[in-house]
C-alpha positions as CSV (number, residue, x, y, z in Angstrom):
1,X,28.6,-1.9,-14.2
2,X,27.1,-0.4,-11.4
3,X,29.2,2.6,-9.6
4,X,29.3,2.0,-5.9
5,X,30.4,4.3,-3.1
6,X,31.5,3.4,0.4
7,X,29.1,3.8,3.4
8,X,30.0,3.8,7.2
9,X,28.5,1.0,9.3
10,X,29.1,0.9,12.9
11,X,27.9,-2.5,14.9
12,X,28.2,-3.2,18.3
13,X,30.9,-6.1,19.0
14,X,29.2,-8.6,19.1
15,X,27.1,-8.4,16.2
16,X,30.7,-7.6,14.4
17,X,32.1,-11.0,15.9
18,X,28.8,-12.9,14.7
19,X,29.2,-11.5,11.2
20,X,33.4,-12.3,11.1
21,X,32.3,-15.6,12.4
22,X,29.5,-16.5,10.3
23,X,31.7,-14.9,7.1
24,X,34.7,-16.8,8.1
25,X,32.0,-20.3,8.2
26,X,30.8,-19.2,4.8
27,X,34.3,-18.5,3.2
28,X,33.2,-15.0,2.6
29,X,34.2,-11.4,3.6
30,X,32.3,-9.8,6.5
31,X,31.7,-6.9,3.3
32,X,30.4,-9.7,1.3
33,X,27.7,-10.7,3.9
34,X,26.8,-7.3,5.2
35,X,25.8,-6.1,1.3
36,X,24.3,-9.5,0.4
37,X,22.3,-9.1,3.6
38,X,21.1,-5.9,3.2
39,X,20.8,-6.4,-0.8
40,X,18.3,-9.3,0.6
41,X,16.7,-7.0,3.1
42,X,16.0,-4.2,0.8
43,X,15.0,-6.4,-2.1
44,X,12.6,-7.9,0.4
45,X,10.7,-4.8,1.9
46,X,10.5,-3.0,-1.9
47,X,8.1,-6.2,-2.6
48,X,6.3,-5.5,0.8
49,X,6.1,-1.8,0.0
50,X,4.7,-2.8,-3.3
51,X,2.2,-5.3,-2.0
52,X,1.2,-2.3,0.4
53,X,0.4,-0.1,-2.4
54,X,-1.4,-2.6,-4.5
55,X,-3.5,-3.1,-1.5
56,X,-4.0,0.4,-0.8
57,X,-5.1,1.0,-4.3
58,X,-7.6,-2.2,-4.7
59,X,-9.4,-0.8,-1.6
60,X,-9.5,3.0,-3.0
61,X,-11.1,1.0,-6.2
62,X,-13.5,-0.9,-3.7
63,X,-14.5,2.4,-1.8
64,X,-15.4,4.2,-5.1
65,X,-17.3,1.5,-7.3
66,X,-18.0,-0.9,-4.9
67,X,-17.1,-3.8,-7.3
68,X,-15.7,-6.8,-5.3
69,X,-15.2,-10.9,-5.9
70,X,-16.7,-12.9,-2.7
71,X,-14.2,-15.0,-1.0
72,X,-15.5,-17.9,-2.4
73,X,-15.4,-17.1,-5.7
74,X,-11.8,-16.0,-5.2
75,X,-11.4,-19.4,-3.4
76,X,-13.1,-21.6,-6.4
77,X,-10.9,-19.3,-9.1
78,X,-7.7,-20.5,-6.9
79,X,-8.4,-24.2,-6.7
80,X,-8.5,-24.5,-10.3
81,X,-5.5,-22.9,-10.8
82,X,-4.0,-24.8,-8.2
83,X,-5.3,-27.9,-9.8
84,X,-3.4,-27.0,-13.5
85,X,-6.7,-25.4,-14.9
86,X,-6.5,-22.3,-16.7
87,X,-9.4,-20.0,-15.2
88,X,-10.2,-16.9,-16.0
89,X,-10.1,-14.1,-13.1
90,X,-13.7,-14.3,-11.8
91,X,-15.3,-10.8,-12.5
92,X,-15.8,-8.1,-10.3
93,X,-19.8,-7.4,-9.7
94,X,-21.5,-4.5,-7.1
């Protein structure tokens, strides 16, 4: 079980009204919706923040060896696996 701990929040009123509103709509507590939200919003910008990175380091990798796909091959790889074909990641060349 995770341990939680409480956190202060302050809204202005009317975001607090739209969040008691939409909580009452959703049979849910106003706590309920504010952690799902952020749970959501966090959960959401760690995948960002990874895709970020993963970028970052494919273009350190690119800048050092100069190995690259063209965007057609990467485009010809994705059709057949869009299409139900299992393709092999095209290789990487200078």
């Amino acid at each position: 079980m995770a341990v939680t701990s409480t956190t202060s929040l302050k809204l202005d009123q009317d975001t607090k009204e739209r969040v008691q509103k939409l909580a009452s709509a959703r049979r849910r507590s106003a706590h309920w919706l504010m952690r799902e939200a952020i749970e959501q919003y966090v959960e959401r910008e760690e995948k960002h923040e990874k895709f970020r990175q993963d970028a970052l380091t494919a273009w350190a990798e690119y800048q050092a060896t100069g190995k690259h796909v063209t965007a057609e091959e990467a485009d010809e790889w994705l059709a057949k696996l869009e299409s139900g074909e299992n393709a092999d990641v095209p290789e990487c060349h200078d």
